[in-house]
N, CA, C and O of each residue as an XYZ file, in Angstrom:
592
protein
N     157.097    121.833     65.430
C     157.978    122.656     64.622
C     158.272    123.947     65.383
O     157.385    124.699     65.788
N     159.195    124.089     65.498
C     159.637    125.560     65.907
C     159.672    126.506     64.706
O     160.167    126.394     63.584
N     158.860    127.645     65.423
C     158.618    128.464     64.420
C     159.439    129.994     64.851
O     159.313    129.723     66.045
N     159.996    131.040     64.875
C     160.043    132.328     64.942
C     159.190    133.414     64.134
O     159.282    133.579     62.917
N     158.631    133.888     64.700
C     157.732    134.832     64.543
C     158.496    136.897     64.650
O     159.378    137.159     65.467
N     158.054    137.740     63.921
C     158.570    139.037     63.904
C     157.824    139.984     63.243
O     157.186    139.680     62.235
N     157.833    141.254     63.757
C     157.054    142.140     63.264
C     157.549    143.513     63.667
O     158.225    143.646     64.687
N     157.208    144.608     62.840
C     157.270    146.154     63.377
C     156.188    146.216     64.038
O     155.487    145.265     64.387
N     155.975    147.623     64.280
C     154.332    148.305     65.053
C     153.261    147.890     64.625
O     152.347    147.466     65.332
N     153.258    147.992     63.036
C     152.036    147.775     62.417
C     151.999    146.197     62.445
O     150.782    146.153     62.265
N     152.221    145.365     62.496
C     152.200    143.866     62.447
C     151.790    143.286     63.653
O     151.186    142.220     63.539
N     152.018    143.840     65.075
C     152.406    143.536     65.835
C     150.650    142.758     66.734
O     150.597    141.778     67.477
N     149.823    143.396     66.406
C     148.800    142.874     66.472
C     148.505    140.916     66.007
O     148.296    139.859     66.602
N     148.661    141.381     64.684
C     148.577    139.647     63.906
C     149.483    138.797     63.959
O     149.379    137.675     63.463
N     150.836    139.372     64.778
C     152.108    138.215     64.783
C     151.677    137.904     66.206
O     151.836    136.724     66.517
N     151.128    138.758     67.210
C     150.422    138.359     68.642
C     149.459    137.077     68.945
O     149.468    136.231     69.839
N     148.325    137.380     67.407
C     147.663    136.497     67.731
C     148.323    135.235     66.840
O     148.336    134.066     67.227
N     148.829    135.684     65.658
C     149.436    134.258     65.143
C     150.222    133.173     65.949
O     150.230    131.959     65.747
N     151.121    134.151     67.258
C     151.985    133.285     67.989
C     151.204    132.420     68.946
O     151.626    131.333     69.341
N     149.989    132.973     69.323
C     149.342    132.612     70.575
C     148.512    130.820     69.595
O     148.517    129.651     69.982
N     147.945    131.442     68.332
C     147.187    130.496     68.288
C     148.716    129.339     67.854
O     148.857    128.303     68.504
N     149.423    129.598     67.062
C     150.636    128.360     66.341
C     151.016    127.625     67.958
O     151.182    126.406     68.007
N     151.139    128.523     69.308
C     151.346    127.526     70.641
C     150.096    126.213     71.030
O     150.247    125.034     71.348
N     148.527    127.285     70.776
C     147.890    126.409     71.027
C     147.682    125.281     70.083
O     147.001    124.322     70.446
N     148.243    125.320     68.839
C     148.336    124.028     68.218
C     149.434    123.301     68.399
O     149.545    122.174     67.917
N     150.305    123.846     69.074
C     151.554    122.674     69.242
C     152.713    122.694     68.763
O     153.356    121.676     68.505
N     153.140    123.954     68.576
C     154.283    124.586     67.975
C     155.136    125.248     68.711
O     154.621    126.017     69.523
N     156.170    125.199     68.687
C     156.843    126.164     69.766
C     157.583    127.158     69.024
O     158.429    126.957     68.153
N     157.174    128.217     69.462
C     157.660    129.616     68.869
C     158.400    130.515     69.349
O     158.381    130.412     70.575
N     159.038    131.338     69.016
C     160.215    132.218     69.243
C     159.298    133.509     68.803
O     158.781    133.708     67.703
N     159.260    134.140     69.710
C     158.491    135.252     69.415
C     159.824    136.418     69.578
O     160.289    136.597     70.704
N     160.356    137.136     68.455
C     161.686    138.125     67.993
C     161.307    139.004     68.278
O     162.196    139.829     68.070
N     159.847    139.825     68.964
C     159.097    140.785     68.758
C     158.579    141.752     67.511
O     158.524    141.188     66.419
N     158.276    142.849     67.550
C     158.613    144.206     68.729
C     157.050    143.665     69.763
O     155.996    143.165     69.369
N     157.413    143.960     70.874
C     156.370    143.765     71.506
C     155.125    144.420     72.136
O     154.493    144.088     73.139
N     154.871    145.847     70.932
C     153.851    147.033     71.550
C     153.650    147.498     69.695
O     154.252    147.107     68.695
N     152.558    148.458     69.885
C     152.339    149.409     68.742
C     153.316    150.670     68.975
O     152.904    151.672     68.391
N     154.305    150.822     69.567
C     155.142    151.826     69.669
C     155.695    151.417     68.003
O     155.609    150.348     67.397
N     156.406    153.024     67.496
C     156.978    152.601     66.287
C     158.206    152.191     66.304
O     158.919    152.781     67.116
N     158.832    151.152     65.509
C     160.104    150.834     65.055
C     160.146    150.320     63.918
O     159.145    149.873     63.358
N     161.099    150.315     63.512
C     162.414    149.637     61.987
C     162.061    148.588     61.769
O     162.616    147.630     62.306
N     161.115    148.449     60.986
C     160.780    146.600     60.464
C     162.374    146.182     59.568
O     162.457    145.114     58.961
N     163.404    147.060     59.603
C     164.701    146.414     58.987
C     165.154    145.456     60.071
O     165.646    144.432     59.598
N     165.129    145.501     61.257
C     165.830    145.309     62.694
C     164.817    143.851     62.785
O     165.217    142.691     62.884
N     163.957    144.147     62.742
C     163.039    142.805     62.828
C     163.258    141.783     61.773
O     163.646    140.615     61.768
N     162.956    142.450     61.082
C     163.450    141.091     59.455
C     165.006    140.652     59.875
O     165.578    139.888     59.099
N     165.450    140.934     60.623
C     167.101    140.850     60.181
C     166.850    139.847     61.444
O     166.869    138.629     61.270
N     166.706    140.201     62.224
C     166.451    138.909     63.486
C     165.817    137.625     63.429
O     166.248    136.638     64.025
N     164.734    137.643     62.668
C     163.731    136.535     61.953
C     164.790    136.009     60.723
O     164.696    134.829     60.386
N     165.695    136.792     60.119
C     166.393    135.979     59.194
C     167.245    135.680     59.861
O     168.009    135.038     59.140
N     167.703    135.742     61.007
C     169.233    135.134     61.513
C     168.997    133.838     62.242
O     169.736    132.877     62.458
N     167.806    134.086     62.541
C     167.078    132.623     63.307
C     166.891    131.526     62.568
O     167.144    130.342     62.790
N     166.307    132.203     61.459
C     165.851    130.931     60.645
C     167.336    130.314     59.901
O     167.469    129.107     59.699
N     168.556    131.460     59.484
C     169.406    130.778     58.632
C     170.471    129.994     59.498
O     171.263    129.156     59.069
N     170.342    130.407     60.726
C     171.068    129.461     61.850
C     170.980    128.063     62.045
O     171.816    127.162     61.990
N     169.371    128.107     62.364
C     168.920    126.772     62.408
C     168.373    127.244     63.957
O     168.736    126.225     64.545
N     167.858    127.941     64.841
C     167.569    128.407     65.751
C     165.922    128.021     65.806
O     165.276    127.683     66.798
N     165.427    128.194     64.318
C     163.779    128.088     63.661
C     163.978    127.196     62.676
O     164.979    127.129     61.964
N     163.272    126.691     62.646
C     162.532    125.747     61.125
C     162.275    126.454     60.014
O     162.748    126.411     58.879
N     160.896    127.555     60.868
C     160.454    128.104     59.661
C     160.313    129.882     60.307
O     160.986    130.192     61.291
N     159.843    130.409     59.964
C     159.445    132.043     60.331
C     158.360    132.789     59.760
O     157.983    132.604     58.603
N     157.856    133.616     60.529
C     156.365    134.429     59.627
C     157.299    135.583     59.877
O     158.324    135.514     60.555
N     156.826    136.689     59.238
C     157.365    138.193     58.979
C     155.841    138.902     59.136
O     154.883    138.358     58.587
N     155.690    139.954     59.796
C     154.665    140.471     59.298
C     154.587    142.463     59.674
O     154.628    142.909     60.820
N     154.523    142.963     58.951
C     154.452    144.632     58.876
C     153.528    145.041     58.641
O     152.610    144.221     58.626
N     153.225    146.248     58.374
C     152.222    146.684     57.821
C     151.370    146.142     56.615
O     150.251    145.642     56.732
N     152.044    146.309     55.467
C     151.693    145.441     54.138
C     152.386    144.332     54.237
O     151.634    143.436     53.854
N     153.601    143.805     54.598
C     154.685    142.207     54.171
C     155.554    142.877     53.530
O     156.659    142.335     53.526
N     155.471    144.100     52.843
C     156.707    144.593     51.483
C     158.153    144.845     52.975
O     159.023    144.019     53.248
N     158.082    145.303     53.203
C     159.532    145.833     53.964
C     160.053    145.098     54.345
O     161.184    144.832     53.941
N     159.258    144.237     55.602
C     159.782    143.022     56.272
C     160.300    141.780     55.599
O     161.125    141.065     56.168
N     159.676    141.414     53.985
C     159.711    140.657     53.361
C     161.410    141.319     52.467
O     162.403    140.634     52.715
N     161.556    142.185     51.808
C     162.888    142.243     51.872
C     163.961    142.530     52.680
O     165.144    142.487     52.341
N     163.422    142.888     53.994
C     164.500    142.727     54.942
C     164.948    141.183     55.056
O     166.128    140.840     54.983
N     164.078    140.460     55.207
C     164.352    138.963     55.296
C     165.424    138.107     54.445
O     166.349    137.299     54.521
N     164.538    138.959     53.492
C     165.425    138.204     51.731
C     167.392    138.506     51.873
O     168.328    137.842     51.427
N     167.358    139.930     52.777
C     169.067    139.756     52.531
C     169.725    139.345     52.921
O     170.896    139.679     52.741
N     169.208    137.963     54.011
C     169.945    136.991     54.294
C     169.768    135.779     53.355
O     168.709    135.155     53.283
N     171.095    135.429     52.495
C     171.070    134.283     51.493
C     170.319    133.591     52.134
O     169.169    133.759     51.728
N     170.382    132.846     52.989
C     170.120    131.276     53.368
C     168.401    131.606     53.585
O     167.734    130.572     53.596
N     167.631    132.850     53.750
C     166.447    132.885     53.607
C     165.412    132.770     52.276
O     165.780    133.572     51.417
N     164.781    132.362     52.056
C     163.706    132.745     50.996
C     162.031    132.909     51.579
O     161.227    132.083     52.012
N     161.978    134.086     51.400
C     160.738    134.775     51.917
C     159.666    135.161     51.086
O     159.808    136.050     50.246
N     158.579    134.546     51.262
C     157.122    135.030     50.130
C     156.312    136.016     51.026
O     156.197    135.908     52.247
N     155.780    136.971     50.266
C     155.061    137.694     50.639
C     153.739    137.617     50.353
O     153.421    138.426     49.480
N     152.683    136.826     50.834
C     151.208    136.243     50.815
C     149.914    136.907     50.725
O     149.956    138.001     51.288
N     148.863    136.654     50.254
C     147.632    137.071     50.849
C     146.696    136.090     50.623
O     145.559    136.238     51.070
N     147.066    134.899     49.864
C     146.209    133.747     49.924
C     147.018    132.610     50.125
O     148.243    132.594     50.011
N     145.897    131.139     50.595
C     146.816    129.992     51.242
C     146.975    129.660     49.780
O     147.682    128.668     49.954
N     146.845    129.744     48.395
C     147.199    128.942     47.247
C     148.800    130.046     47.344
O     149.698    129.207     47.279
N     149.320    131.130     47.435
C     150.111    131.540     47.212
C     151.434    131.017     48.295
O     152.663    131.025     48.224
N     150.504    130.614     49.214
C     151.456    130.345     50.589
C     151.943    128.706     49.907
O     153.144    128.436     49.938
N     151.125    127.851     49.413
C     151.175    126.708     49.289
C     152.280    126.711     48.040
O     153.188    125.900     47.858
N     152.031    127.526     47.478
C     153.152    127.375     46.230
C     154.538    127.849     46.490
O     155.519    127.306     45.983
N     154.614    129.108     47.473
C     155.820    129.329     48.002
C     156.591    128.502     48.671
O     157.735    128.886     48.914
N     156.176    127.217     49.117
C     157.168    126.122     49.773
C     156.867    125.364     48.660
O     158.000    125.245     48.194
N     156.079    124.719     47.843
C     156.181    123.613     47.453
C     157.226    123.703     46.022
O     157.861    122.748     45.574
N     157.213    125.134     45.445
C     157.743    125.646     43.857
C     159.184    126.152     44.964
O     160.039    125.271     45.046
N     159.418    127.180     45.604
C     160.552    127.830     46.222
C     160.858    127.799     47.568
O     161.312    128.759     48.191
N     160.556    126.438     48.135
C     160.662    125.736     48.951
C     161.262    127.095     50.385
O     162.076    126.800     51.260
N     160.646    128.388     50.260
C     160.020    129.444     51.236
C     160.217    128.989     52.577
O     159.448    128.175     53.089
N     161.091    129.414     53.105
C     161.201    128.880     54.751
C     161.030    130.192     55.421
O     161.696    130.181     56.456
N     160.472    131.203     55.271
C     159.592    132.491     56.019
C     158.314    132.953     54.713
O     158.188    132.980     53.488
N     157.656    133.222     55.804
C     156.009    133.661     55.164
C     155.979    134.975     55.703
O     155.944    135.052     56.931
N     155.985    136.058     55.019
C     155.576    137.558     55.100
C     154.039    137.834     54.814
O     153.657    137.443     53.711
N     153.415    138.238     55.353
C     151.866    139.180     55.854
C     151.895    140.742     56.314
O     152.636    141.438     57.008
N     150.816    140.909     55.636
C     150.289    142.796     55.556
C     149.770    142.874     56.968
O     148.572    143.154     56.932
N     150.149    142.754     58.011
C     149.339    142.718     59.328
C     147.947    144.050     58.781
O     146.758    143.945     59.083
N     148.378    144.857     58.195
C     147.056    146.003     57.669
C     146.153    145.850     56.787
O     145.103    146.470     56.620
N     146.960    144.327     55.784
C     146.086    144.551     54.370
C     145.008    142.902     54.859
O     143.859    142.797     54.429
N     145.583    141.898     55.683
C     145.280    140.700     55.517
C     144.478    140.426     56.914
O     144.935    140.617     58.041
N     143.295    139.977     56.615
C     142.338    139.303     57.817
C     143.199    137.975     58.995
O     144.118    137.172     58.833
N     142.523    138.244     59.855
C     143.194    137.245     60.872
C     142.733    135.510     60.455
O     143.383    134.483     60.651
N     141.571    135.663     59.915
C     141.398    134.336     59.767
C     142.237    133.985     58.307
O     142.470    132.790     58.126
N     142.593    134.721     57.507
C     143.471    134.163     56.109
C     144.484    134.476     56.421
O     145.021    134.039     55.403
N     145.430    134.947     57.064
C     146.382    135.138     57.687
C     146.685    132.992     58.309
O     147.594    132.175     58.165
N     145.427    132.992     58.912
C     145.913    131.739     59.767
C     145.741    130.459     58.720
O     146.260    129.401     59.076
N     145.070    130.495     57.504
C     144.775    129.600     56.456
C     146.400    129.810     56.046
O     147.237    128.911     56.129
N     146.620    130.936     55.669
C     147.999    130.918     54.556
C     149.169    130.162     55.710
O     149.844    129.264     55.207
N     149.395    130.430     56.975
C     150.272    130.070     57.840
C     150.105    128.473     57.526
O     151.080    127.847     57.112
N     148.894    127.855     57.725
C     148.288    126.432     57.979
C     149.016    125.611     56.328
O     149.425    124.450     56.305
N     149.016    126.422     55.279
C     149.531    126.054     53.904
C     150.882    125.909     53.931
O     151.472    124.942     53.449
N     151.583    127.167     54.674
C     152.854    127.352     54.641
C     153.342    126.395     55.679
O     154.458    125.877     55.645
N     152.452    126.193     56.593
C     153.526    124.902     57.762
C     153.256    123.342     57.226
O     154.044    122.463     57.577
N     152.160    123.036     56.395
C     151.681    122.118     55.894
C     152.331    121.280     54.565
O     152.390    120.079     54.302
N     152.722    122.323     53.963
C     153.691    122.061     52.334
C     154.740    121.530     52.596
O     155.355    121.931     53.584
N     155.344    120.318     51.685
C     156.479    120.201     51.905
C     156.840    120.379     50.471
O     156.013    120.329     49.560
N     158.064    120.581     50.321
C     159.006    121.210     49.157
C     159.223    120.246     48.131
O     159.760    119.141     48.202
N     158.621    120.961     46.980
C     158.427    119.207     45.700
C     160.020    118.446     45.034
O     160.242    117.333     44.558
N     160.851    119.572     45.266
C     162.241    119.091     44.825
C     161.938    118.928     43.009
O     161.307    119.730     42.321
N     162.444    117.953     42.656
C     162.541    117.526     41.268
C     163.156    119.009     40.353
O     164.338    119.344     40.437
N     162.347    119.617     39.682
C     162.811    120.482     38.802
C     162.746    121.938     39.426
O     163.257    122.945     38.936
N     161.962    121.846     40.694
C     161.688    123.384     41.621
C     163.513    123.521     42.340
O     164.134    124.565     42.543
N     164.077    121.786     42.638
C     165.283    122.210     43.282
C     166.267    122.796     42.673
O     166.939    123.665     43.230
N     166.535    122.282     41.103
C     167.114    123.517     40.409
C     167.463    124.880     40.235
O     168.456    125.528     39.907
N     165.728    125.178     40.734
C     165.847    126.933     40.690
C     166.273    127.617     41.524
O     166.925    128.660     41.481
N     165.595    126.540     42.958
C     165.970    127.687     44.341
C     167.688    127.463     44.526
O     168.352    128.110     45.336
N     168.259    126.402     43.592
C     170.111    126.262     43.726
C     170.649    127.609     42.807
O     171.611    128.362     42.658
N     169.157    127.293     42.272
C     170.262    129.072     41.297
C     169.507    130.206     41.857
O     169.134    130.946     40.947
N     169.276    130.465     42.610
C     169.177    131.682     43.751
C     170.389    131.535     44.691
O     171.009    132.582     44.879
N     170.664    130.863     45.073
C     172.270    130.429     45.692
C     173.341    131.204     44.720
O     174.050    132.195     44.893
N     173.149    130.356     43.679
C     174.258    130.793     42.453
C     174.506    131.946     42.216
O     175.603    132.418     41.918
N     173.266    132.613     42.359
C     173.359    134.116     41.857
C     173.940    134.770     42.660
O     174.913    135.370     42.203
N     173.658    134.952     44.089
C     174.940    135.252     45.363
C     176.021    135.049     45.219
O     176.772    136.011     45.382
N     176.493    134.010     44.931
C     178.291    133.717     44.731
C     178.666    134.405     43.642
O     179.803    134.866     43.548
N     177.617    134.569     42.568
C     178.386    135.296     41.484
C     178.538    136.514     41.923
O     179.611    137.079     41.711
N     177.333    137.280     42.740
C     178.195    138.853     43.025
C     178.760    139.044     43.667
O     178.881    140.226     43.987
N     179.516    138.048     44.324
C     180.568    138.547     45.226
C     181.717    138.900     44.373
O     182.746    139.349     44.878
């Protein structure tokens, strides 16, 4: 699976090691950066991780900032994204399987490296239940066309 990976300063640690370990399992990743603890605009990052993924460039995408809050709505304002913001693999697991979530947002500050890599393992693992969940994520669509 190709994955894209992104982060500000504060993230930049846990999207490092997330990318390194998702290669050594067999994933090929797009690493969007930033690539240091220097500071920058987690808007600029989310917006790159969402252009990848709504292209078709990525499969799927992690987000990760300081807490997940910023990066996780930077993500969201690309329609074709739906982005959860995590701290356990039951939350990760429900975000694809209920809102079929094609980016996973993380607190690179608030969340451990090893649950960090459980919630990733949920989120690449789930597949999307459809039936009455596909309904909803069509009316997240819907709701876009109406405000235009």
């Amino acid at each position: 699976m190709r994955i894209a990976l992104a982060s500000d300063h504060a993230g930049f640690a846990l999207k490092d090691e997330l990318a390194a370990w998702l290669r050594d399992s067999g994933h090929d990743v797009l690493d969007l950066g930033t690539n240091s603890t220097d500071s920058v605009d987690y808007p600029e990052f989310g917006a790159r991780l969402a252009n990848a993924v709504a292209s078709g460039e990525a499969e799927r995408g992690i987000a990760v900032c300081g807490s997940g809050i910023g990066i996780s709505i930077a993500v969201n304002r690309n329609p074709k994204c739906r982005c959860a913001r995590v701290d356990d693999p039951l939350s990760a697991q429900l975000a694809r399987e209920h809102n079929d979530a094609n980016v996973l947002a993380l607190g690179g500050r608030l969340i451990g490296s090893d649950m960090a890599k459980a919630c990733v393992m949920e989120f690449l693992g789930t597949d999307f239940a459809g039936g009455r969940h596909q309904r909803r994520v069509d009316q997240l669509s819907q709701l876009l066309q109406e405000s235009d």
